[in-house]
N, C-alpha and C positions, 0 to 999 in steps of 0.2 A: 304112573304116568310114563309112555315111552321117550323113550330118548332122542335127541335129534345130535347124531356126532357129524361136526364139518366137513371131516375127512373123506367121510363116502357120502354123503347126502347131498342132491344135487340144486345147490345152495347158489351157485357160481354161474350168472349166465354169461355165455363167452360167444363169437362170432368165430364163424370157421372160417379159413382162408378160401378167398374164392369166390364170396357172399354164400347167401342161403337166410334162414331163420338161424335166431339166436337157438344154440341147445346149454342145458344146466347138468354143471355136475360140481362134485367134490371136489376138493383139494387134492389129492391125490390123483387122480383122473387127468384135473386141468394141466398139473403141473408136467404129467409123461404126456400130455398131448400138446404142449405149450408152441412146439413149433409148429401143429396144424390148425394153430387158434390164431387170428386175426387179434384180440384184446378181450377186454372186459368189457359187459355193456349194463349200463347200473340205471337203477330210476332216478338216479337226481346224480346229478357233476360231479359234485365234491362227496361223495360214496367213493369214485375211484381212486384217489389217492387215499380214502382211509383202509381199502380193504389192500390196496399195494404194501401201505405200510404198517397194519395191524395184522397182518395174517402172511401172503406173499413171500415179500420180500423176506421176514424176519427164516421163514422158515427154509427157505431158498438157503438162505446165508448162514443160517447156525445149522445144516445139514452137511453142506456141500464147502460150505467155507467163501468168504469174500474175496473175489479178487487180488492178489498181495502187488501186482504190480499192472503194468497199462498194458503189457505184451500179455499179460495170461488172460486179460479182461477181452482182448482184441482175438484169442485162439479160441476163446469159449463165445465168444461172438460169432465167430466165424464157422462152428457147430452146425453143419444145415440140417441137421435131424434133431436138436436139441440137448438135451440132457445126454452126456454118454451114460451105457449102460452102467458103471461105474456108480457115476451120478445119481442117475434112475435108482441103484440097487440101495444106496448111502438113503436117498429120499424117504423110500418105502419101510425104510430101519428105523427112520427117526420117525414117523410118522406113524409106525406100529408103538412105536417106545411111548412116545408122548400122546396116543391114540384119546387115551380119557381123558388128556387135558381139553381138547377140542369138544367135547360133549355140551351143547348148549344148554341143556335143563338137568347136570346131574347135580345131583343135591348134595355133594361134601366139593366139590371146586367146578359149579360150572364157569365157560369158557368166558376170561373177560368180567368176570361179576366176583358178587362176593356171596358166600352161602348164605341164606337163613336172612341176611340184612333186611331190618324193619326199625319204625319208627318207635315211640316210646306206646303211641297210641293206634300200633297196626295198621298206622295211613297208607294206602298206597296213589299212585297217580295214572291216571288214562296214558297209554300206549301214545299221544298225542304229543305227553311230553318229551318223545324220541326223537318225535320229526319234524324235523324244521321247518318243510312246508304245512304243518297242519297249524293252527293256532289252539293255543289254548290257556288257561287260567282267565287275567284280565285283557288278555290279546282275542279273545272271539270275538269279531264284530258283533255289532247288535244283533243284525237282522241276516244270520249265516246261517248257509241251510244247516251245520250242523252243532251242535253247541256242548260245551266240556265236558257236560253228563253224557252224551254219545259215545257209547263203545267204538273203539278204532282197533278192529278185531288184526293184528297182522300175521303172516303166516310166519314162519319161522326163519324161513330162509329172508324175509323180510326183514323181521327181528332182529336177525345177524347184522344185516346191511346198517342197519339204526342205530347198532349196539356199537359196531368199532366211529361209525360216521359219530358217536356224543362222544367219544374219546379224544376225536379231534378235533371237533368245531364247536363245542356246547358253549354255549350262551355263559356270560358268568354273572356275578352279584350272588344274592342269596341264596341257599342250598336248605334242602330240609336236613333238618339232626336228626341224627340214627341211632339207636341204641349200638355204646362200642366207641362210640367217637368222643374222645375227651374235650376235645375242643369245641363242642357246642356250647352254644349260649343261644339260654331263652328259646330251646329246640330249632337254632338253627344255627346256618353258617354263614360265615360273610366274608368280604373280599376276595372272592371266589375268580379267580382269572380266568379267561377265554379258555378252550381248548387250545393245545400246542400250534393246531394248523391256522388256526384263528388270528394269529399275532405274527403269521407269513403273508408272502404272495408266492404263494406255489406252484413250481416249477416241476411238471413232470416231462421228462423226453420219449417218445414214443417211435417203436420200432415196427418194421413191417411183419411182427409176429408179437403173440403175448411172450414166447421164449427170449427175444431179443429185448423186446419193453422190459425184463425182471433183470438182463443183464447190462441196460444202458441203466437201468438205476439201481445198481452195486457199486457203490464208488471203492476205489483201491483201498482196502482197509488192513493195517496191520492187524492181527491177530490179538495182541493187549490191546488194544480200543474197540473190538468188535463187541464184546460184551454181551449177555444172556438176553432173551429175552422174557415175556412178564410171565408163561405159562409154565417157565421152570424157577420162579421166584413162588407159586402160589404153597398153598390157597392163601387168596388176599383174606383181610379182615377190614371190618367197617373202618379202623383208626384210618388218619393220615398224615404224609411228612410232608416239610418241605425241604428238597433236596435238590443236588444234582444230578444228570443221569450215568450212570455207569454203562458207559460204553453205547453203541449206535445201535442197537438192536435194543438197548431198555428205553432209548429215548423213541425209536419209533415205535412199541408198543405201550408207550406211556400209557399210566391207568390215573386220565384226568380226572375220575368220576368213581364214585362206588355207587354198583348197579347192581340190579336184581332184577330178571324177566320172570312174570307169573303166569305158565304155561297154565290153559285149559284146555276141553275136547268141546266142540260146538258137537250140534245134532248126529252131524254125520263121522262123529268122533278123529276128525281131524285135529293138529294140533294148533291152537291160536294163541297171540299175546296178546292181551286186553289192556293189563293193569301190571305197573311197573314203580320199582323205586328208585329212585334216583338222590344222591347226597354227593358231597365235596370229598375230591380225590387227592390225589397228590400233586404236589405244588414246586414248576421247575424253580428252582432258585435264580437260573443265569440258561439262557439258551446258547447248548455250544458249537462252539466254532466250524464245529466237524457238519453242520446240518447241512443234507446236501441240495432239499428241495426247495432251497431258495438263491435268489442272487441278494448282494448285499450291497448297502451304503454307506461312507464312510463320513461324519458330520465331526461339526468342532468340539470338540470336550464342552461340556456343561461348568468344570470349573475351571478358569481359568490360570494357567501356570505353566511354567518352560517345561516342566516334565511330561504332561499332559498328553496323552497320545489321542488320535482321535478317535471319536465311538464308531464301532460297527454295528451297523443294526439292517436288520431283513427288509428288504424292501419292499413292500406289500402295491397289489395293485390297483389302479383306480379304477372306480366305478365308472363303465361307461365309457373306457378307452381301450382301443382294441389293442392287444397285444404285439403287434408290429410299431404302434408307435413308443412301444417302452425298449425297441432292440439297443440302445445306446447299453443298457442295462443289461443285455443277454448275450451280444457276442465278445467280448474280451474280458478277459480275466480282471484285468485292470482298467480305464479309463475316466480322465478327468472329465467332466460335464459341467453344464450352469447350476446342477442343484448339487455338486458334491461331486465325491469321486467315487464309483461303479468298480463292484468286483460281479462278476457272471457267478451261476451257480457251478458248485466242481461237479456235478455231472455231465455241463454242456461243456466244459473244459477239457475232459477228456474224452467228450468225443471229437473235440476240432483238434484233438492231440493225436487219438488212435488213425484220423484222417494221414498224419503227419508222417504218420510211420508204419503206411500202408496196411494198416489193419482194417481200415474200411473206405470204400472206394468214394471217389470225389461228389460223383450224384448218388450217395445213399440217400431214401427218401426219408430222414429224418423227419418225425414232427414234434411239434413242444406245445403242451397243451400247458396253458395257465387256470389257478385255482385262488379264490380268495373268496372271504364273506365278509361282509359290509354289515356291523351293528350298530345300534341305535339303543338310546337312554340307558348310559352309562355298561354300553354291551350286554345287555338284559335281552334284546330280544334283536330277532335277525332281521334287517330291512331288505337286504338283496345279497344276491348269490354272484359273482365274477367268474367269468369261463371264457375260454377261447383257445382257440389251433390253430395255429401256422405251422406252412413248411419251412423248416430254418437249413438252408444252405451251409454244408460240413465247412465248405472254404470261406464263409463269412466268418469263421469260427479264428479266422488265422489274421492277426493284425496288419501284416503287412500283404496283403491282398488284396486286386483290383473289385472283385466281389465283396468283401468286407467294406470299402470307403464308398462303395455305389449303395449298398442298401442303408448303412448311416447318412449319406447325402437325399436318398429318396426320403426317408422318415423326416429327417430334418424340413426339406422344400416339401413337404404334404402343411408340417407344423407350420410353415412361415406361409405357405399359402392360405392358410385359416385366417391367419394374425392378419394378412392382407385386405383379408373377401370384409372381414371387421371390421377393421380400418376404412374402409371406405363405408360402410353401413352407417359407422359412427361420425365422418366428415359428412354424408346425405344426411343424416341428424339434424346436425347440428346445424347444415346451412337451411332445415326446415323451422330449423329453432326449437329443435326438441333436442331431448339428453340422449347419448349412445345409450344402448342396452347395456346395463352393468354385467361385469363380466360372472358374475355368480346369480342371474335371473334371470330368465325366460330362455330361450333357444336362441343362441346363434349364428348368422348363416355360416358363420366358419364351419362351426358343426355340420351342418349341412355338407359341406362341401368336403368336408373327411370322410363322411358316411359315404358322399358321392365315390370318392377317391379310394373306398375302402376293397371293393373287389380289384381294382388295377393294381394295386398295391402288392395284392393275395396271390395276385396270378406272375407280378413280376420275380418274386420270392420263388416258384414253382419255376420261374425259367430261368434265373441264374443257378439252381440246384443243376438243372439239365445242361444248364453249356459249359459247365463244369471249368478249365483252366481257360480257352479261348477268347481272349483278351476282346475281339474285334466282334463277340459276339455281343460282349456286356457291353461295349461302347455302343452299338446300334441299340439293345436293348436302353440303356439309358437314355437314348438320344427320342426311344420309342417314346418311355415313360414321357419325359420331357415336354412332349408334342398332346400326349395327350390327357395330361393333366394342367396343361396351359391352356389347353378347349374347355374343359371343366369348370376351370378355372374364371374364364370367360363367360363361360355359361353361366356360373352364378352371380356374377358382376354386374352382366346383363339383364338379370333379374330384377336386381337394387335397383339399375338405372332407371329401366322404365315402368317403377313405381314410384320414383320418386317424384313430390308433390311439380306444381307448377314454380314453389316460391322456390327453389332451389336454384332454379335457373341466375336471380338475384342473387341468390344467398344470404349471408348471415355475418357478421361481424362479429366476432367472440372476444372479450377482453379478460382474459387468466386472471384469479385473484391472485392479489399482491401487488406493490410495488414495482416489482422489474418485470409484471408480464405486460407483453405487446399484445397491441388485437391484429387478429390474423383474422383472413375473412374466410371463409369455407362457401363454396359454391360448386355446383355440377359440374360445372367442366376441370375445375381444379381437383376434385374427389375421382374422375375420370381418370386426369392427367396423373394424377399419382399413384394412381391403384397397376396403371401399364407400365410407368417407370418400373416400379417395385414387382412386378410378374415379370420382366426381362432381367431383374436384378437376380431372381429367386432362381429364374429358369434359364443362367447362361447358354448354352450350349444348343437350346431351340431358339431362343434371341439370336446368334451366329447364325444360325442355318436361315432363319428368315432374312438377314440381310444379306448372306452369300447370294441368295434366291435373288431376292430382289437385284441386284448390283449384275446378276448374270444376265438377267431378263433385260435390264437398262442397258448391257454391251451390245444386246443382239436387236433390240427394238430402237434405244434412244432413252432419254426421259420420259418418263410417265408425268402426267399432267396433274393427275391425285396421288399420291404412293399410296396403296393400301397398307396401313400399318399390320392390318391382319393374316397376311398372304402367306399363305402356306408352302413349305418347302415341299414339302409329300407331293406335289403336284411335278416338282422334276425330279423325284426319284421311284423307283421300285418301293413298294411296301411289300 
């Protein structure tokens, strides 16, 4: 059987600067070309931070060495050819040295698996069980075109993709037992946890080269904490511990899993994986502190007592919220919130740090791309995948910043505008005499009105990156948001109104159970009246400008006979 080693095999499809079609190569290739590559381009999300930090990054950093402090991270960022030749020459050593660890199908340590590993009864499983988008066992629909006995023939370079992606994200509960593994029972295993990325919300920062992307996530690492990584621990065996990780390179090549790819040659003697094993890996004790691909939260100790400090735990993200309304969460190191108190990840830490100290310039076009999976029945199987990219602004990265308190105030007036458009849905309810939409069933219009809200958001992030320190630029920018996310805002309100029934216009008299509740009556014009109150509350600063407007128009005309409560300032100024 021929060999497929990752080093030279062109396994890696990357984007060249400039556009053009994706081209594939090795690891060796990508890395001396890393400053004429755009990024990684993978078949599914969450492949890119497994192949950053199963392959990439470890090898980047145990060749070349991690970053020791923010000014050497900020000189080798600032590399516009990438690698010096130095670097280059260090790469190519360690990457001849360690050459046969990377061999995907050699038969005494291929890359990532364990040799020879088989079941007690040489079971093996469909290539199906690698990938997360395929279903398989008791997950195959009924009536699916393709069903668990279906070969799911993958090519190699695929195989790779599957092999680091079940290290980080595999599903857990029950594991098959392997011959080797003392700890089965009954041929199998149990209490099998998530993969490591599984139990984040994944924070990767991205650069305008893949060179720069491998150097924005190097965090400053001393030397004693950088630690080996798994292809100079092997060759693994079927057993496994549970421990903690030594050092930041053994935790990102964590070996969740013990695998086994079963290479064959189809007709045209190509090489495929069909049929794989899969069993229970190794087991973190404690996720540590040093992890850089998350931001964290800090909650109240579980037992109660004066010494108690409070728990840190990774913040993972939600389903179905786009990653600009979690920035409370991304730009400061610290900050207190309604649900806890927020530390960022340290790698977007220092980069609003390396901003600080002229290592990179104020509109660098950062972007931060989020990762999470969402499982279902007791993390057994995957329901949905979490992704998203924003440009995050280096000076929002800086607390005391007029750009930092404008994009926390946007986030926040998007949220309180949902709570509003609601709020009124649910006062038109109830003066119809039906119940609000409970807040965990059916669709929202708040939702609605984020989703509306979600490209102005995207584009206003992209222009405070651009107007960089100019105070007079964000304020107009702000004052822009303002204007027209309160049109939007309207737009949806206006929605509700002129659907809502005839009985409304009467209304509804509601009496709160209990004792001390009043009846309040709910009716259209009061659901009206409250929803503009609370949109001038939300949106100071266009509420100002429509009454300066107004009040100037009233100096030059007189009183108006109806004041238009709607009247736009944009009509006496330049846009």
């Amino acid at each position: 059987m021929p060999g497929y080693n990752l080093v030279d095999e062109p396994w890696l499809a990357v984007r060249p600067v400039g556009g053009g079609p994706p081209v594939e190569l090795g690891i060796a290739e990508a890395l001396a070309r890393a400053h004429e590559l755009e990024g990684l381009v993978v078949a599914f999300s969450t492949q890119l931070p497994a192949v950053l930090r199963q392959v990439l990054l470890p090898v980047v950093a145990h060749a070349t060495g991690a970053p020791r402090t923010l000014r050497e991270k900020g000189d080798r960022l600032a590399q516009e050819k990438g690698f010096t030749e130095d670097e280059l020459s260090r790469l190519q050593a360690y990457l001849g040295e360690h050459r046969a660890k990377f061999d995907l199908f050699d038969p005494a340590a291929p890359f990532a698996q364990v040799a020879g590993l088989r079941t007690a009864k040489d079971e093996t499983k469909g290539s199906a069980a690698l990938v997360a988008t395929a279903a398989s066992g008791n997950n195959v629909p009924l009536f699916a075109s393709r069903t668990d006995g279906d070969a799911l023939d993958l090519t190699p370079a695929q195989a790779a993709h599957w092999l680091v992606h079940t290290h980080c994200w595999d599903t857990a509960a029950i594991k098959t037992g392997v011959v080797g593994d003392d700890q089965v029972k009954s041929g199998k295993t149990t209490g099998n946890p998530t993969g490591p990325l599984g139990q984040l919300g994944v924070i990767i920062p991205v650069g305008r080269t893949l060179y720069e992307t491998l150097l924005l996530n190097l965090p400053v690492t001393p030397v004693n904490v950088l630690g080996t990584p798994q292809w100079t621990r092997g060759p693994h065996g079927p057993a496994w511990k549970q421990r903690a990780a030594e050092g930041l390179l053994d935790l990102w090549t964590w070996q969740a899993r013990r695998i086994r790819l079963i290479p064959h040659q189809d007709e045209d003697g190509a090489l495929k994986v069909a049929r794989v094993v899969i069993s229970a890996g190794d087991r973190l004790t404690v996720l540590p502190a040093q992890e850089p691909h998350t931001a964290w939260t800090f909650t109240a100790p579980a037992k109660k007592s004066a010494s108690a400090l409070p728990e840190r735990r990774p913040r993972r993200h939600t389903q179905g919220k786009a990653a600009w309304r979690g920035l409370d969460a991304l730009l400061t190191p610290t900050r207190e919130g309604p649900d806890g108190v927020f530390e960022t990840s340290v790698l977007l830490d220092e980069a609003g740090a390396l901003r600080e100290i002229g290592r990179l310039p104020a509109d660098y076009p950062l972007q931060v791309e989020t990762f999470g999976m969402v499982y279902g029945t007791q993390s057994s199987v995957v329901e949905d995948v979490v992704h998203d990219a924003i440009p995050l602004p280096l000076l929002a990265l800086h607390q005391d910043n007029e750009a930092h308190q404008l994009l926390l105030d946007v986030a926040e007036q998007a949220e309180e505008l949902a709570k509003a458009v609601n709020n009124l849905s649910a006062d038109l309810r109830r003066a119809a005499g039906t119940d609000p939409i409970p807040w965990d069933k059916g669709q929202r219009p708040g939702d609605l009105l984020l989703h509306t809200l979600d490209p102005l958001v995207r584009r206003l992030l992209a222009g405070v990156r651009d107007a960089g320190t100019d105070d007079d630029v964000l304020e107009r920018g702000r004052l822009a948001w303002e204007e027209l996310a309160h049109r939007l805002a309207r737009d949806a309100a206006d929605d509700l109104l002129l659907a809502a029934p005839a009985a409304t216009f009467a209304g509804r008299t509601v009496t709160p159970p209990g004792k001390s509740g009043k009846p309040q009556t709910y009716t259209l014009g009061t659901a009206g009246a409250n929803f503009r109150r609370r949109l001038d509350e939300i949106l100071p600063r266009y509420a100002d400008a429509v009454g300066e407007a107004a009040a100037a128009r009233e100096a030059e005309t007189g009183p108006a006979l109806e004041p238009d409560p709607d009247s736009d300032p944009g009509a006496d100024r330049d846009h």
